[in-house]
C-alpha positions as CSV (number, residue, x, y, z in Angstrom):
1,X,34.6,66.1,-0.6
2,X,32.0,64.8,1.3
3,X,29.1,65.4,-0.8
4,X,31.0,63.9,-4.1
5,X,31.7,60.9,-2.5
6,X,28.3,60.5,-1.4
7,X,27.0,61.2,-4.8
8,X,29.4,58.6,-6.6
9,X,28.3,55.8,-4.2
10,X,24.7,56.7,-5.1
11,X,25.1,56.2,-8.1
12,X,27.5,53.3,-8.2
13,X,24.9,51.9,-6.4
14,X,22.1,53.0,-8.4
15,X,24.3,51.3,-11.7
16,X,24.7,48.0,-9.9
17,X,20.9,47.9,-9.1
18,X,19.7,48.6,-12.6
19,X,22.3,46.0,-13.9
20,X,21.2,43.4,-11.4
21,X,17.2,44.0,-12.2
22,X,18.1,43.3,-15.8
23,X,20.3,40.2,-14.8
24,X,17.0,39.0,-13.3
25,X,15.2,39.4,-16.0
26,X,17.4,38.2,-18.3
27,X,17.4,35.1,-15.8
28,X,13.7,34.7,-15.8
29,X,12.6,35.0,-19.4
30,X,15.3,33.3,-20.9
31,X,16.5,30.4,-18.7
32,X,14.6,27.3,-20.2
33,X,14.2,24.0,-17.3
34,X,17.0,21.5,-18.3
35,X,15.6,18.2,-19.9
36,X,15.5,15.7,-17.3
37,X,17.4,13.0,-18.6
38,X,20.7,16.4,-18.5
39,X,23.7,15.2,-17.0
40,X,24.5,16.6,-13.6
41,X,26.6,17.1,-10.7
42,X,24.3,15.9,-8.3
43,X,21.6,13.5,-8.3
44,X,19.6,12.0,-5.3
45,X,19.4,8.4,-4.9
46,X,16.5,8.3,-3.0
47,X,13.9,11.4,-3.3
48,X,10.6,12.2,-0.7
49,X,7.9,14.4,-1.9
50,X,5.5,15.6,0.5
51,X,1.8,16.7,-0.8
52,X,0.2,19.0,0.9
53,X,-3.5,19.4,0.5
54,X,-5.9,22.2,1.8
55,X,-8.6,20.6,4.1
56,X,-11.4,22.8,2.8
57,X,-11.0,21.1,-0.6
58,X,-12.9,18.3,-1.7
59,X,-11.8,14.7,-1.2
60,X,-11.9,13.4,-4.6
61,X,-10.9,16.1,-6.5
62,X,-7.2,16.1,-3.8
63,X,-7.4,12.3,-4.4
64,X,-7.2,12.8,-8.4
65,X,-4.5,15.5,-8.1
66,X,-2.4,13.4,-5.6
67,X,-3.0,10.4,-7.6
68,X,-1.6,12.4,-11.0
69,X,1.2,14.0,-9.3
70,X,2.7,10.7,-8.0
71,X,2.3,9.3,-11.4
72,X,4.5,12.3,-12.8
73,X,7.1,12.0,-10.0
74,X,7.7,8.1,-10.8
75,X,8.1,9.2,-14.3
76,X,10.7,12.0,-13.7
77,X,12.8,10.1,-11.1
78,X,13.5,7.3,-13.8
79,X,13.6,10.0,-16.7
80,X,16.6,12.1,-13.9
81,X,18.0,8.7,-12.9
82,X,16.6,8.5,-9.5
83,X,16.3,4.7,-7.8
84,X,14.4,5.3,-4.7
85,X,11.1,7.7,-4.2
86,X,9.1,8.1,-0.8
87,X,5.6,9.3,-1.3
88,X,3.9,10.5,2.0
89,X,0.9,9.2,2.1
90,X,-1.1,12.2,4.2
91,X,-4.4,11.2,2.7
92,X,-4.5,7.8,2.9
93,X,-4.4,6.7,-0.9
94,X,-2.5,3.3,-0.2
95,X,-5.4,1.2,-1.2
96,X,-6.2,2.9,-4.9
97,X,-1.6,3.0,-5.4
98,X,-2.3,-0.9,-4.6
99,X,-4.6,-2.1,-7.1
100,X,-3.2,-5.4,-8.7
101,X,-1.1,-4.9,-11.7
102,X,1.7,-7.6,-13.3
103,X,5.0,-5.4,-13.4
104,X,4.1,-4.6,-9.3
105,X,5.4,-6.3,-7.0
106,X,4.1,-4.8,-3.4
107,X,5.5,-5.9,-0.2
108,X,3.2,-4.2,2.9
109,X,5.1,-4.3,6.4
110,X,2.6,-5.9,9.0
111,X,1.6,-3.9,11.6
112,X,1.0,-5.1,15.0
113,X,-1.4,-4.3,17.6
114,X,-0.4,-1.9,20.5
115,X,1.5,-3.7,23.3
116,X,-1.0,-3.5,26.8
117,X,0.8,-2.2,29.6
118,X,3.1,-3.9,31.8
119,X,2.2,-5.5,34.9
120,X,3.6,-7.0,38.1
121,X,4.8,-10.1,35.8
122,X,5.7,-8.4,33.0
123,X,9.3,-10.4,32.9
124,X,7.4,-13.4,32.3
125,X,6.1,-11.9,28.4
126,X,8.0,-10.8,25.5
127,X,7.8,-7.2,25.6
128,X,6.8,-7.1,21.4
129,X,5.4,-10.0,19.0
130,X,9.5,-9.9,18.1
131,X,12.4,-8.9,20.6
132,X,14.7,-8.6,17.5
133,X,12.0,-6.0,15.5
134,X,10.1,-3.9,18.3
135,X,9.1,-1.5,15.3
136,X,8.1,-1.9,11.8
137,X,7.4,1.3,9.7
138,X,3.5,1.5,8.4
139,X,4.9,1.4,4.6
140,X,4.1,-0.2,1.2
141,X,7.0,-0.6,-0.8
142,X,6.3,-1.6,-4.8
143,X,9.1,-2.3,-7.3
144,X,8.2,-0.9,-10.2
145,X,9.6,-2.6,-13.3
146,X,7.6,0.0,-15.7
147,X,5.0,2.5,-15.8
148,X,1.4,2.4,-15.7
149,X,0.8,4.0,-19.1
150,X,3.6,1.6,-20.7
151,X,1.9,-1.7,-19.2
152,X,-1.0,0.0,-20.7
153,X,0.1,-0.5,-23.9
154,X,2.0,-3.4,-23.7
155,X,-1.7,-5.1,-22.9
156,X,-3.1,-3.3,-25.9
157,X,-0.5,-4.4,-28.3
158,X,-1.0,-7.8,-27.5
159,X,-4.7,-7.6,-27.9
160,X,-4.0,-6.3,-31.7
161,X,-1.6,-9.2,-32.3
162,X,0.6,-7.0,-33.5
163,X,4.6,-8.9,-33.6
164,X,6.1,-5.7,-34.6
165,X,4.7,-3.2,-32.1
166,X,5.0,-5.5,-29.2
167,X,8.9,-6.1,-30.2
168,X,9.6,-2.7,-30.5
169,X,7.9,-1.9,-27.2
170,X,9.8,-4.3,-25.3
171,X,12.7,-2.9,-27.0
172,X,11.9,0.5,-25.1
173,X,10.7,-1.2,-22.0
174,X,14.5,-3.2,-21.6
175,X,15.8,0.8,-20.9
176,X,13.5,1.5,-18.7
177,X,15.4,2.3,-15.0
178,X,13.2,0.1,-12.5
179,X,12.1,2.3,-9.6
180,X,11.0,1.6,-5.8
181,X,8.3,3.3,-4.8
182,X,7.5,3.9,-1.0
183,X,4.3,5.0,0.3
184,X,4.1,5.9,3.7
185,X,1.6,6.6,5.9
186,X,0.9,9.0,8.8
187,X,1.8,6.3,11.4
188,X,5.1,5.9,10.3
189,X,5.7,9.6,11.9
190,X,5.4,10.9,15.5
191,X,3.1,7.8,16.2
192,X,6.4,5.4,14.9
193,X,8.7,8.0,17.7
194,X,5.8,7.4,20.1
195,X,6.2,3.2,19.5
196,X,10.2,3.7,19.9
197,X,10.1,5.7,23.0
198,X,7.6,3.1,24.9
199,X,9.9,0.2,23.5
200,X,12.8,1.9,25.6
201,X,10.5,2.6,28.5
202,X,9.7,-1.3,28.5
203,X,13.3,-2.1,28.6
204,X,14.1,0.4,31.1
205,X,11.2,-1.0,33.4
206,X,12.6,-4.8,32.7
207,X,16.0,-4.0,33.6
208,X,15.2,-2.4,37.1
209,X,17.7,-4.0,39.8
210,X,20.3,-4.4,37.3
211,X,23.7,-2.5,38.0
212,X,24.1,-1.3,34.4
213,X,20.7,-0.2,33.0
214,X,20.5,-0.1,29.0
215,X,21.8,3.3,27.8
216,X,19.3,5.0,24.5
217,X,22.0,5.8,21.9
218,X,21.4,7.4,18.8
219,X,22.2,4.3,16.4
220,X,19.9,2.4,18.2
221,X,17.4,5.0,17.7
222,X,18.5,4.6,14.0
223,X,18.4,1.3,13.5
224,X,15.2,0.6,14.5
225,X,13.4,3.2,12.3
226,X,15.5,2.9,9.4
227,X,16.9,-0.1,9.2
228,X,15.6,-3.2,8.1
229,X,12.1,-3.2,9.3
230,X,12.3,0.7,9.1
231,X,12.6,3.4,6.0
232,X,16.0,4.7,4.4
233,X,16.5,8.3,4.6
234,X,15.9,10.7,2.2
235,X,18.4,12.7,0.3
236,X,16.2,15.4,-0.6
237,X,12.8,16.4,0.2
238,X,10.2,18.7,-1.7
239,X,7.2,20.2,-0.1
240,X,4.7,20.3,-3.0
241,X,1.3,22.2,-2.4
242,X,-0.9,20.9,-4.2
243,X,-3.4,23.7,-3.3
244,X,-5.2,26.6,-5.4
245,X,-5.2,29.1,-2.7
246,X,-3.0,32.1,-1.6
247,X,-0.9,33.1,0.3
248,X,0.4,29.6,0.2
249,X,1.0,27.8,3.5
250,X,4.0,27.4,5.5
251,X,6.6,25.1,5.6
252,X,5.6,22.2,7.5
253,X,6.0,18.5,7.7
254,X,2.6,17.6,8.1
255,X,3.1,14.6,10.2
256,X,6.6,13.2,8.5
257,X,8.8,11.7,10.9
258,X,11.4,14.5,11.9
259,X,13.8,11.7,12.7
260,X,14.3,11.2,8.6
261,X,14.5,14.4,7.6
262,X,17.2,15.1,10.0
263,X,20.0,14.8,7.2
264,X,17.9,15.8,4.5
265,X,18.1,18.5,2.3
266,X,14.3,20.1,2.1
């Protein structure tokens, strides 16, 4: 009995095999990307894409590809209904994403200069330019009301003079789901934890003698990198290399702060 039941497991399993290879392929060939504007059960409020970039590739031509691919993304978040996109800005394209354009409206955070260290009078000085905002997040929020290539041709309609065109094109502009856009830089990751960590230290060093010594909680923590002077978390996260070459790299956050991503789905 031994050797039957052997052979009818073999090939039970050798039927469920063949049945699951052509499930696959069945999978592959035939199941066609949903439209993005596809009702579904789930959709991020606020999305973060992450380019990565091979360093061996030249400047411009990763400064053209990042460029495009944020273009796309803004496009498909208001196509998928998405409010909120976080753009991390590894290569530092913040000044070409800034250029002046009439449906932008960018608001940059100021950024202030390192506090020096404390010394024997140190209770005498504020311990930040602002007690009540130790940290602000090195990030360039734009409300987009449209897209590039639609203000495009909004100009070039009124240049023609044409009343028609333009009327119908603000016609399609009224649906169009405004979007904020959030570019952030490299600072705004372990160098923002570093800035936190030596705000605490300050306060610990002020408050020596006291009986009750400020306690580090987590919401405090928080609040100061993502609250008002900080950067929501994201809801979901994609890792999108951007490079040519193979094997592909590793997951890795190259630089985003790990304190965002903490509830994020990547």
């Amino acid at each position: 009995m031994s050797w039957l039941t052997s052979f009818v497991l073999y090939v039970f399993h050798a039927i469920y095999t063949v049945a699951k290879f052509i499930s696959a392929l069945r999978r592959h060939f035939n199941n066609e990307p949903r439209p993005l504007d596809a009702a579904r059960k789930q959709v991020p409020s606020h999305l973060a894409i992450l380019l990565a970039s091979d360093e061996k590739e030249p400047n411009e031509n990763v400064e053209a590809t990042m460029l495009d691919n944020v273009e796309n993304a803004v496009s498909w978040c208001r196509a998928a209904g998405i409010r909120r996109l976080t753009v991390y800005d590894r290569a530092d394209l913040r000044k070409r994403l800034m250029a002046p354009s009439e449906s932008t409206n960018v608001e940059s955070e100021i950024e202030y200069p390192l506090t020096p260290p404390l010394s024997d009078d140190a209770e005498s000085r504020p311990v930040s330019p602002d007690e009540d905002t130790p940290y602000r997040a090195s990030v360039v929020t734009m409300n987009l009301a449209e897209n590039v290539h639609d203000g495009k041709r909004k100009k070039s309609s009124g240049r023609n003079g044409v009343k028609r065109r333009r009327s119908q094109h603000k016609e399609s502009v009224s649906h169009v789901q405004p979007l904020i856009l959030h570019v952030v830089s490299r600072q705004s990751g372990k160098p923002a934890l570093a800035d936190v960590a030596n705000h605490f230290l300050q306060q610990s060093q002020l408050s020596k003698g006291r009986k009750s010594p400020p306690e580090v909680t987590v919401n405090e923590i928080t609040n100061l990198l993502e609250g008002e002077h900080g950067l929501p978390p994201a809801d979901l996260m994609i890792v999108h290399s951007i490079s040519s070459s193979y094997p592909r790299p590793i997951l890795e956050l190259y630089g985003f702060s790990p304190w965002r991503v903490r509830l994020t789905e990547l």
